[in-house]
C-alpha positions as MATLAB code, in Angstrom:
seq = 'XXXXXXXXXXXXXXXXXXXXXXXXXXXXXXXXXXXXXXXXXXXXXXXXXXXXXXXXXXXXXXXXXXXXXXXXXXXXXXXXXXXXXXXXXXXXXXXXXXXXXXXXXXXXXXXXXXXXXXXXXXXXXXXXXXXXXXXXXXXXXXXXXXXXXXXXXXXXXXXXXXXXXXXXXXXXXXXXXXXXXXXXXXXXXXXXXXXXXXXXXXXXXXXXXXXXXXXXXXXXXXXXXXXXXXXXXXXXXXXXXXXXXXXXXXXXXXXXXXXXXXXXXXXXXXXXXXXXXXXXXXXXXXXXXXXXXXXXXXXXXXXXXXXXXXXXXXX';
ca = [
      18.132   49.065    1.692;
      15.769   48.514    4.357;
      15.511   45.405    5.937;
      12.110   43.498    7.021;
      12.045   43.634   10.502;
      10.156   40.932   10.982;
      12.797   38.101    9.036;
      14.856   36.792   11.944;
      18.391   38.578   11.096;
      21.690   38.119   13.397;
      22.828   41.004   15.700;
      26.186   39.833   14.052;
      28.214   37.571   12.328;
      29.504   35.623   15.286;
      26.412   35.153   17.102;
      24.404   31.606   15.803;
      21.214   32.035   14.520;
      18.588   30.301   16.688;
      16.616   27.664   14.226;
      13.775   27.252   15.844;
      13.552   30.850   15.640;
      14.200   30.525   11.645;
      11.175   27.736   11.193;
       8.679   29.718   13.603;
       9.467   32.454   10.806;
       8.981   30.135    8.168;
       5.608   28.838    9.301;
       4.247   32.098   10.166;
       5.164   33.249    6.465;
       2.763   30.243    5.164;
       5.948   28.408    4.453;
       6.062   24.556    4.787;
       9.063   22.816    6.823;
      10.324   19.729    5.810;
      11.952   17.763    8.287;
      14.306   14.732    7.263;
      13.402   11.518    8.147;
      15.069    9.648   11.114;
      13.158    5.661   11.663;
      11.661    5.409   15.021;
      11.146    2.572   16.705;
       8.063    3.341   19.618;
       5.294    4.963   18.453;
       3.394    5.444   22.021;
       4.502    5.547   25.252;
       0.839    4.902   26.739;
       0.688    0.838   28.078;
      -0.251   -1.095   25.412;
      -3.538   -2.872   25.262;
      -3.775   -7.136   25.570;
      -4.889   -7.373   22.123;
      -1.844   -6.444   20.026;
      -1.679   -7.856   17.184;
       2.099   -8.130   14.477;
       2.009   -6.907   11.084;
       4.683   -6.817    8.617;
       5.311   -3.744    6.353;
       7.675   -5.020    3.467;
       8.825   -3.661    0.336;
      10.732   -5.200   -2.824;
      12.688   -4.132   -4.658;
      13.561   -6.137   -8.664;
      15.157   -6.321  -11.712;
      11.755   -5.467  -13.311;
       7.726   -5.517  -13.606;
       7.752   -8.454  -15.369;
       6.326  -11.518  -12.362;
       7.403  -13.965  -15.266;
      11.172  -13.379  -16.241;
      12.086  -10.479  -13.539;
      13.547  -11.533   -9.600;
      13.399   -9.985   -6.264;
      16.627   -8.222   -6.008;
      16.230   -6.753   -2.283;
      13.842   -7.257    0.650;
      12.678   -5.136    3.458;
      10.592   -5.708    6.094;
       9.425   -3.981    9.253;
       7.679   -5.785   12.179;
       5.587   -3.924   14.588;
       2.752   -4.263   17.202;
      -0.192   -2.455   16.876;
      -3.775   -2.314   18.111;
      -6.476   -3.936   15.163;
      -9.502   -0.895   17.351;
      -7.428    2.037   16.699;
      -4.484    1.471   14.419;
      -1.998    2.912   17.183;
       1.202    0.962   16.631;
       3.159    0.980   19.671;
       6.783   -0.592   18.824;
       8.543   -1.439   15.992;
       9.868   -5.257   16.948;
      12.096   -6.147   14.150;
      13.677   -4.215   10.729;
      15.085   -6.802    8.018;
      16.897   -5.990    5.061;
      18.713   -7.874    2.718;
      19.832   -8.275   -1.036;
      19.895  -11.139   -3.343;
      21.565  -12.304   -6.585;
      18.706  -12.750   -8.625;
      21.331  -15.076  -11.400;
      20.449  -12.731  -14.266;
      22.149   -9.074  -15.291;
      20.655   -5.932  -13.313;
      18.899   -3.642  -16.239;
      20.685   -0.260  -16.199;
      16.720    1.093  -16.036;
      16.075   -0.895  -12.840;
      19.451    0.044  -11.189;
      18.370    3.942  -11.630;
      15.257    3.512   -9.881;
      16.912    1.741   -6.791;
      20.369    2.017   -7.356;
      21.330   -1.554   -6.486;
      24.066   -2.788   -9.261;
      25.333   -6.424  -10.075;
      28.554   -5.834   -7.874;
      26.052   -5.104   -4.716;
      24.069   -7.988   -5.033;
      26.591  -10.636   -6.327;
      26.892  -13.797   -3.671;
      23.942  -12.355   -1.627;
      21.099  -14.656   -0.421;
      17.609  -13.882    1.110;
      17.217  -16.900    3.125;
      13.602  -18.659    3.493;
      13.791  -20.279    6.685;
      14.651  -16.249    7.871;
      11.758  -14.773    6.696;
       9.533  -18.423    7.452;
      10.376  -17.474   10.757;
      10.255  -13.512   10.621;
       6.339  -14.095    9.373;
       5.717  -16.825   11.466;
       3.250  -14.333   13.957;
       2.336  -11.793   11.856;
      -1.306  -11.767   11.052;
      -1.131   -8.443    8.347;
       1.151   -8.096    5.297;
       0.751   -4.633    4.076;
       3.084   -3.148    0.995;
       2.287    0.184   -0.599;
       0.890   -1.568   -4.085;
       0.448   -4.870   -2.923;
      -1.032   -6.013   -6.503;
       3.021   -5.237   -7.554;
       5.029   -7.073   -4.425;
       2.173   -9.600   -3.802;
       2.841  -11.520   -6.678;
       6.822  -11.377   -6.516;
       6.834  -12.348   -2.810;
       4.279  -15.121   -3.501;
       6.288  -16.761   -6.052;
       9.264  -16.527   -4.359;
       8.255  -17.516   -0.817;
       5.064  -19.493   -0.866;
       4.214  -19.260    2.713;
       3.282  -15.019    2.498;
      -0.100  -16.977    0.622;
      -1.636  -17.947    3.958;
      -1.506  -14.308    5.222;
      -3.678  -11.189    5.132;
      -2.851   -8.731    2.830;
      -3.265   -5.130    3.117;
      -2.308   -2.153    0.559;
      -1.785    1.615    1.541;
      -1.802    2.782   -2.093;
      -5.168    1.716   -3.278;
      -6.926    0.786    0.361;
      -6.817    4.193    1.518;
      -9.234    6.763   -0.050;
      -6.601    9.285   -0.783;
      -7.619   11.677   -3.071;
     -10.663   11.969   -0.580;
      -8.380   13.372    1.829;
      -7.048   16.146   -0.359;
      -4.330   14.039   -1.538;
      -2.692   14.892   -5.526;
      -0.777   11.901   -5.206;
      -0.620    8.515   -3.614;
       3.071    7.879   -4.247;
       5.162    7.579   -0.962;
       7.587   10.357   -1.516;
       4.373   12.345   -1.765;
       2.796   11.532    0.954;
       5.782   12.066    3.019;
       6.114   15.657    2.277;
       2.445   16.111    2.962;
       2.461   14.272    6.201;
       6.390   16.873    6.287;
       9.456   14.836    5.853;
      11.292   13.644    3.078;
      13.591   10.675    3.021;
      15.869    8.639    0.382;
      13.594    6.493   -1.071;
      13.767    3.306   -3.424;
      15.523    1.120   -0.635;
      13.560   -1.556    0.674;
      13.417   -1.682    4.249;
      13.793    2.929    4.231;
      10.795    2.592    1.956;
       8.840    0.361    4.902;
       9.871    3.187    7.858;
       8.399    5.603    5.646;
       5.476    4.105    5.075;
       5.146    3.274    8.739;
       5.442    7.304    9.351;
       2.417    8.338    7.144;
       0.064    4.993    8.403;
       0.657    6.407   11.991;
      -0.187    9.935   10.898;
      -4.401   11.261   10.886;
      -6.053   12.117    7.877;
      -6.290   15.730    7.011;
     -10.476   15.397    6.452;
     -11.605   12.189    8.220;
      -9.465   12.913   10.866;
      -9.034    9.349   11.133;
      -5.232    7.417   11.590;
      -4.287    6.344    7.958;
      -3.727    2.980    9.598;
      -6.992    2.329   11.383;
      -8.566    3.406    7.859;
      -6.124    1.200    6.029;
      -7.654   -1.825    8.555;
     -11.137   -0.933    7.826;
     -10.546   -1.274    4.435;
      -8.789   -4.562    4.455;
     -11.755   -6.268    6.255;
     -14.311   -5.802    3.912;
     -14.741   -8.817    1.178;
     -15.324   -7.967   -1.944;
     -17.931   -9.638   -4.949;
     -16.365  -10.078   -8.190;
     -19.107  -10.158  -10.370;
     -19.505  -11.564  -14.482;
     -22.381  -10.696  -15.944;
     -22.886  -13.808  -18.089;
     -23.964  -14.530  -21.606;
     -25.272  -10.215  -21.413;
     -26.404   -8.957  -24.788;
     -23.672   -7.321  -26.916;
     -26.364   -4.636  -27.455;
     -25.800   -3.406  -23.830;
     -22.328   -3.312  -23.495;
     -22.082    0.734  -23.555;
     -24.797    0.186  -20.555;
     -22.110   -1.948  -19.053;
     -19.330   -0.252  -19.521;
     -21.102    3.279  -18.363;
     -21.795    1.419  -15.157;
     -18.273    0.719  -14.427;
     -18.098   -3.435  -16.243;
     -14.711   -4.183  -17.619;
     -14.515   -6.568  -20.583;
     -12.339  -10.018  -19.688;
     -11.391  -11.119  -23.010;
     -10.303  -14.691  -21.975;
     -13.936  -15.315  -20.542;
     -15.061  -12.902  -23.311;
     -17.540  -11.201  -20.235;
     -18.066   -8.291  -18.739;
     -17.194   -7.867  -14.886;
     -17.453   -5.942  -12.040;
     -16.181   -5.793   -8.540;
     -18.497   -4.336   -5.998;
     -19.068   -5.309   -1.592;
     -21.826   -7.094   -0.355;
     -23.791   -4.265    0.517;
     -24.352   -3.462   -2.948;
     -25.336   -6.896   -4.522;
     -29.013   -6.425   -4.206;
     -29.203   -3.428   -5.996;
     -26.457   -4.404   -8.860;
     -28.589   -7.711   -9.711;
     -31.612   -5.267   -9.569;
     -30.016   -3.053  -11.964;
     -28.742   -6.312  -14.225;
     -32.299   -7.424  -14.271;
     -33.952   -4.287  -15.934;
     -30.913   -2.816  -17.810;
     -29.115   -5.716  -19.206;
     -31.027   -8.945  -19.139;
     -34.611   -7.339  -19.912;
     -36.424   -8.800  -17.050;
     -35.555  -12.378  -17.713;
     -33.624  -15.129  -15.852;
     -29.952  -14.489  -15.821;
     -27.236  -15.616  -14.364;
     -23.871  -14.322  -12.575;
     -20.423  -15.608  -11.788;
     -19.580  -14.682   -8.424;
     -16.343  -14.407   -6.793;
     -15.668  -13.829   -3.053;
     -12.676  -11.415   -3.204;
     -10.758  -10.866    0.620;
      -7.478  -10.079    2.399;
      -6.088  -13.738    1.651;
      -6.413  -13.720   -2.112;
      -7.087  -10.015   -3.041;
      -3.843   -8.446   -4.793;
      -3.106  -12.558   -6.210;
      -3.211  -14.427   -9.301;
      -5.515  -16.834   -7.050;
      -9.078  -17.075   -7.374;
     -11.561  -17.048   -4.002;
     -14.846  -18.563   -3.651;
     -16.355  -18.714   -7.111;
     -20.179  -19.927   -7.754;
     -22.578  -19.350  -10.720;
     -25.668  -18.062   -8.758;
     -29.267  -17.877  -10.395;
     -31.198  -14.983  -10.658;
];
């Protein structure tokens, strides 16, 4: 047999076979290398700029989905300073991680995903006044589905509700980028490195990896994108006492029916208020006076069960 001259081979069986050597082989052959993940703790050795701000990556993880019957069973979270005009994080300040009994049996379902059992958790206590104080600076929450952990953390430690709250999962335009996935194992092997996911405060390192990574189109730092998004408030719109006749109008045009208002809503920014009500005029309300309930959606209530700034504006 004839061997490919061009595969890296050993002269012999004693002499090691240079790795590097072994991925430049694999990369040239179109091959993708997968390096495992090791935390870091600097991200850039360049001074840092005066205007560093903290933000808190955290991740939960519970007995369930359920906000109403399930607990928090572990908590990570991952300090770091970063710049709010580029996204660059430059140090990683503080990593906390910690389990708690959450007084009711562990689903066997739930201990699959994360692997954390009764026996690991019994005794253990996430302690308020730690976290109070682990918070007490940080001016960003972010969790990678925020509309999941926002809720959990909330009702578990009240004082995350005067913070802004960021999410990589939704907040990001992934599938923009190229991206078949927004999971975080997926993104990790995109961005090339796996790790052992479903562990709190692992999951948070991880995620801190791909936000400090550029975008394959925009070209843009996940991060800085991720902070972009976060900033701009949001209009939840109901389009009040609309005809039933026009609901396929509505629901074409991207209204979702509340059932306990029995409405039709939308969420939208500013920019594009003018042109929705313009739109609600001709299509829905037939050129008469109409009204809308409008809700001022932003980084302190979005992801919550609370409501923002709600008015019933005349048009």
């Amino acid at each position: 047999m004839v061997k490919d001259a061009s595969i890296p081979m050993k002269q012999s069986y004693t002499e090691p076979l240079d790795l590097n050597v072994v991925i430049d082989w694999l990369i040239s052959q179109d091959h993708k290398v997968i390096r495992p993940f090791i935390p870091r703790m600097s991200y850039c050795e360049s001074p840092p700029p005066s205007n560093l701000l903290k933000a808190a990556i955290l991740d939960t993880e519970t007995t369930g989905i359920n906000l109403t019957t399930d607990k928090i069973i572990e908590l990570g979270i991952v300090i770091v300073e970063y710049c709010p005009n580029t996204g660059q994080v430059y140090r990683v300040v503080e990593t906390y991680n910690e389990l708690e009994d959450p007084g009711i049996p562990i689903p066997a379902e739930a201990t699959k995903v994360h692997g954390i059992s009764d026996t690991m958790v019994k005794g253990k206590r996430i302690l308020s006044s730690e976290i109070e104080k682990l918070i007490e600076n940080v001016s960003l929450i972010i969790a990678h589905n925020a509309a999941f952990d926002r809720g959990f953390i909330e009702a578990r430690f009240p004082f995350f509700k005067d913070k802004a709250w960021a999410c990589s999962l939704v907040q990001i335009p992934w599938k923009n980028e190229g991206f078949g996935s927004a999971s975080l194992e997926f993104l990790a092997y995109r961005f090339g490195f796996h790790f052992n996911g479903h562990r709190a405060s692992t999951d948070c390192h991880a995620l801190l990896e791909v936000l400090q990574s550029e975008l394959p189109i925009s070209k843009i730092k996940a991060f800085k994108t991720l902070i972009d998004q976060m900033a701009v408030p949001n209009l939840k719109l109901w389009a009040l006492h609309a005809p039933f006749e026009n609901k396929d109008l509505l629901k074409n045009r991207g209204y979702r029916w509340e059932s306990e208002r029995k409405t039709w809503y939308k969420t939208i920014t500013d920019e594009y208020l003018p042109q929705e009500t313009e739109w609600l005029k001709s299509a829905i309300y037939n050129n008469l006076k109409f009204q809308l309930r409008q809700e001022t959606i932003d980084a302190y209530n979005r992801f919550s069960m609370r409501q923002g700034i709600t008015e019933i504006v005349k048009y």
